[in-house]
N, C-alpha and C positions, 0 to 999 in steps of 0.2 A: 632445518639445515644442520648435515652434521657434517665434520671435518678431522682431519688427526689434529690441525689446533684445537679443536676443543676435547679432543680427549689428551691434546699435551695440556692443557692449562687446568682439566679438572684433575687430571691424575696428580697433579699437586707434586708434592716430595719423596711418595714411591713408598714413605713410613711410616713415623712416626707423625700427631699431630701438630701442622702449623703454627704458629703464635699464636696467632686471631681465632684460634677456635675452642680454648681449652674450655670457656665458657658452658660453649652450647654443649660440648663432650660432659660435664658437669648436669648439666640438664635433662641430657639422655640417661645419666646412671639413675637421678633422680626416678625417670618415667620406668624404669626395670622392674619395677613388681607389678607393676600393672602397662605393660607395652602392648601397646594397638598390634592389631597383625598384620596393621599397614601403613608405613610412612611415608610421607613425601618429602622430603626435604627439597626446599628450592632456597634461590638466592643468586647472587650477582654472578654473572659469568666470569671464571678466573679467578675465583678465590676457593679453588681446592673443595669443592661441595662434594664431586666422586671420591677421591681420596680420602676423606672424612668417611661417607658411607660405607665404604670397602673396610674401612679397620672399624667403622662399627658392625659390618658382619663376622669382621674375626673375632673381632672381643665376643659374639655371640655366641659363637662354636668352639672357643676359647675351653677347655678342660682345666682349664688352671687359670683362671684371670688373676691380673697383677694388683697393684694398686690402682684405684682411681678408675676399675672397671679397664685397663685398656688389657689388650690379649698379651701371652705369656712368650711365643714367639716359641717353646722352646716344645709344646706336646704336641702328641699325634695329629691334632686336629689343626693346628694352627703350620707344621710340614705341610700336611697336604692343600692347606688353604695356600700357603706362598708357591705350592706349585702347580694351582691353580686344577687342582687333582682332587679336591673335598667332596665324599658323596653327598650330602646333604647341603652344598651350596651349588645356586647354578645363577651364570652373570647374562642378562639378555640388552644385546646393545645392539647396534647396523653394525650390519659387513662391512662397509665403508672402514671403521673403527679396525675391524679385525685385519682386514685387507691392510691398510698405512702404516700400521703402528710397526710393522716387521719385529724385529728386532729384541723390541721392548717387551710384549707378550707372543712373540710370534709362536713361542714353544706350549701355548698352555694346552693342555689334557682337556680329549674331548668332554670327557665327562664332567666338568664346570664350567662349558659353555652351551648357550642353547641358540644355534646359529645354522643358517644352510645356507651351505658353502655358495656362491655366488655360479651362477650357469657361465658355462662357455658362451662368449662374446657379448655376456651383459656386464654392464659396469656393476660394479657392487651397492649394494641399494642402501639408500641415507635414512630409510624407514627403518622401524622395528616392524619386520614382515608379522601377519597373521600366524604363519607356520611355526616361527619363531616360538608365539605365545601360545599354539594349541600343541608344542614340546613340553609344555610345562606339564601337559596332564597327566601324563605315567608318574611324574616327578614327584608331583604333592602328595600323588594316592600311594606308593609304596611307603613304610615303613622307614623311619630314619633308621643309617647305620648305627651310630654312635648312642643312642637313644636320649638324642635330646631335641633341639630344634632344629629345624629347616628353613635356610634362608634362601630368595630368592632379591638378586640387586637387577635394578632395570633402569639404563638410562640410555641417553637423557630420554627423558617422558614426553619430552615436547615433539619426540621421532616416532611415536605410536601415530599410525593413521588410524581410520573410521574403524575400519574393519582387527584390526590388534587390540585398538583400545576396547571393543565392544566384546572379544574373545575375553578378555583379560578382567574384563568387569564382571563377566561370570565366576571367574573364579575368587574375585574380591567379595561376591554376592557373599558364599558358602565359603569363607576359608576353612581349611582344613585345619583340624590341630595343631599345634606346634609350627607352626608355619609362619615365619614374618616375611613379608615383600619388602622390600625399601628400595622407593622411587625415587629418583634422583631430576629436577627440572630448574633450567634455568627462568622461565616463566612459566603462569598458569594460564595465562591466556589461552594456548592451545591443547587446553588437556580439558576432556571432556565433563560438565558438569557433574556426573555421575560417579565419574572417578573422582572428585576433586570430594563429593561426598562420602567415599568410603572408603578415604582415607584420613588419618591425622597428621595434618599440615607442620611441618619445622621447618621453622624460614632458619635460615645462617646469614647473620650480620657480615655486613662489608668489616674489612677491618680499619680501626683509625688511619689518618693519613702519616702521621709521624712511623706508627708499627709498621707500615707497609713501606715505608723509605727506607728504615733502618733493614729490615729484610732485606729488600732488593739490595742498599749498598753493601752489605753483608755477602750476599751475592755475586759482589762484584759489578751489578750492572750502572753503565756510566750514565746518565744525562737520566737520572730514576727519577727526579722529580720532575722532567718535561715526560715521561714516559708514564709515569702515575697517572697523570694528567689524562694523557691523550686517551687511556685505555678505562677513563673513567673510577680510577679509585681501585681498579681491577690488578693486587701486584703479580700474580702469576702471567696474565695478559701482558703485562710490561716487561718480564723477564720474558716471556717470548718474543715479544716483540725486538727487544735488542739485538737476539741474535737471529732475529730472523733475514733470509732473505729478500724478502719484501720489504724492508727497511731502507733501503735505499731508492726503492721505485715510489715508494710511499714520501718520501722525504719530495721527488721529482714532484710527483704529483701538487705537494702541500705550496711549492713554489709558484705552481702552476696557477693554483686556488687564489691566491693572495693577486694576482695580475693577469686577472682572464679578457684573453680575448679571442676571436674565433680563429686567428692562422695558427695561435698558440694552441687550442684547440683541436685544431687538425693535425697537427704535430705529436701531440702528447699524447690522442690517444692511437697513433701508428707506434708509437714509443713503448706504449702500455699495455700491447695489444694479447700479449703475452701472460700478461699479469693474470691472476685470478681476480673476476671482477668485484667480489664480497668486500673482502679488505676494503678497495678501492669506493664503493658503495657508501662500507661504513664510514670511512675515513668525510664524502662530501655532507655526511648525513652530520656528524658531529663537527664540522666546521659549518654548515648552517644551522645549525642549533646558536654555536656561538655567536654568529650573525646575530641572528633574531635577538637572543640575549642582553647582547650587548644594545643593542638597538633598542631596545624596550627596558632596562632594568641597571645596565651599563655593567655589566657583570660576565666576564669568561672562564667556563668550567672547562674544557677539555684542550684549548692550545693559547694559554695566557702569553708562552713565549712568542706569538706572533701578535701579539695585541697593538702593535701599529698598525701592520697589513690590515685587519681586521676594523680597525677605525675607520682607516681612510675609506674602506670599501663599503661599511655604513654610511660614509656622508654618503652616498653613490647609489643606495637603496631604499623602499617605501618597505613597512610593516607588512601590507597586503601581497607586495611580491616576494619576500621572504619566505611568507606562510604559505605561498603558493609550490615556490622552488620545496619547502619540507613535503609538503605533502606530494609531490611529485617525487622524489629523491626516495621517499618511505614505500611507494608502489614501484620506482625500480629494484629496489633491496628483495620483494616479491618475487625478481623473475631474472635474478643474477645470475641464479644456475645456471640458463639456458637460454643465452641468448643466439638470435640466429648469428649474427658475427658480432665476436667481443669489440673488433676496433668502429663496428660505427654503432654498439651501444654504449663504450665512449665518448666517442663526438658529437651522439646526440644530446647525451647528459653533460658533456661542458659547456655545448651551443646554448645548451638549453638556460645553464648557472649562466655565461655570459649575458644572457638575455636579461640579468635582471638587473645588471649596472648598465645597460644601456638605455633604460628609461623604457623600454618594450616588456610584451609580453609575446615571447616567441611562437607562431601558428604552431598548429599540429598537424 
């Protein structure tokens, strides 16, 4: 599943490195005399993981690196990289990405992307297409301009279907000279064993909860430590989340949650019908999380400012209907994209959450 929020929340800061990551950046200079010709970096959604990997390909192509390995901003290679015009770099991500972002990257030069343009009357597709990854082959086998290395950035990883990922494993097979990849994933669950072999894995740490507060308030963003929360430690997730406009239908929603019943139900999701149904997804997936939590351990990770609502509605629930409503809630998150009508695979899924303060378990 990919979206412009998640290329607003990996693209981070647009520059220089985040707070939270000087470490790992430290690490990587370290691995420089002996660097794999394939990385993965993975790590928590919203903590800047693309925007890290992208100024680690500049520093790559960097002709003049600064202190501390990070790029000079100022030579030839690093012009061309900011304007997304670098021969010897090429970025492969979904149309969807390219199609949203307008604005932001709308202008970059063909030749630093490796993308087909989406067909007339098809939506733009949320894969990294096959075509995408068998673009790459003229790319590796010609000669660098610059006579140094060639980088290729691919995210997120978790967007390669069967057929991309298994193109793309040929060429991890035999990499070419000079040639580093650097994969970008929020989880490894969906990247294929093979790939997950013939690459070297960097995870990127969440950042403390203090550094992520002080950022976001720094930021400006208000209610940051109810927003920390909800977005799981996530602070780029939470500064989007503030200004986002699903903030306010999300806020409806969380109302809704804490005093469910079926008119309410019928209501909320005509309300909502509009909404994108992911958000909305996540949103009931990490309020029964806390559910269960608190019901087993007494303990709330993602909406402690509702931790009354959240009580009372424990007295009101069994352990086995909890873990019943998660694992239902996790196979709707499955099949968000595409439901046949959003407002009654709403009303299904609150009927469904009502059902489990009512002492039932709702038929199918």
């Amino acid at each position: 599943m990919v979206s412009r929020v998640d290329s607003v929340l990996e693209n981070g800061n647009g520059g220089g490195l985040l707070p939270w990551q000087s470490d790992e950046w430290a690490q990587l200079q370290q691995m420089l005399p002996r660097l794999p010709h394939a990385l993965l970096i993975h790590g928590a959604r919203g903590t800047g993981k693309t925007a890290f990997a992208e100024r680690f390909a500049q520093a790559l192509l960097c002709e003049r690196p600064a202190a501390g390995g990070h790029p000079c901003n100022a030579c030839p290679s690093c012009t061309w990289f900011a304007q997304y015009s670098h021969p010897d770099y090429r970025r492969v991500r979904p149309e969807v990405l390219d199609e949203d972002e307008g604005g932001a990257d709308g202008d970059e030069a063909e030749a630093s992307e490796v993308k087909k343009p989406g067909r007339a009357g098809r939506a733009p597709s949320k894969d990294i297409r096959i075509d995408q990854v068998r673009a790459l082959g003229d790319f590796i086998n010609m000669s660098t301009h610059r006579q140094g290395r060639r980088v290729i950035l691919l995210y997120p990883a978790d967007a390669l279907n069967t057929a991309s990922a298994n193109s793309l494993l040929k060429m991890l097979e035999e990499p070419p000279p000079a040639t580093v990849f650097l994969l970008v994933a929020d989880s490894l669950d969906r990247l294929l064993p093979t790939i997950l072999s013939r690459c070297r894995k960097f995870v990127m740490g969440s950042p403390r909860r203090e550094q992520a507060l002080q950022w976001l308030q720094a930021a400006g963003v208000a209610d940051a430590d109810a927003l920390l929360a909800e977005q799981g430690g996530a602070p780029l997730a939470a500064q989007e989340m503030a200004h986002s406009e699903l903030r306010a239908p999300i806020d409806e929603f969380l109302v809704h949650l804490a005093t469910p019943d079926t008119e309410g139900a019928l209501k909320t999701a005509e309300r909502l019908a509009k909404i994108p149904l992911a958000p909305l997804v996540a949103c009931l997936q990490r309020w029964l999380y806390d559910l269960f939590s608190l019901k087993i351990s007494g303990r709330i990770r993602y909406y402690p400012q509702h931790e009354k609502q959240l009580a009372a509605l424990v007295a009101r629930c069994d352990v086995a209907g909890l873990a019943r409503g998660m694992k239902a809630i996790t196979d709707r998150r499955a099949i968000a994209d595409h439901p046949l009508s959003a407002r009654l695979f709403i009303e299904d899924m609150l009927l469904e959450y009502a059902a489990l303060f009512a002492g039932q378990r709702r038929s199918k």
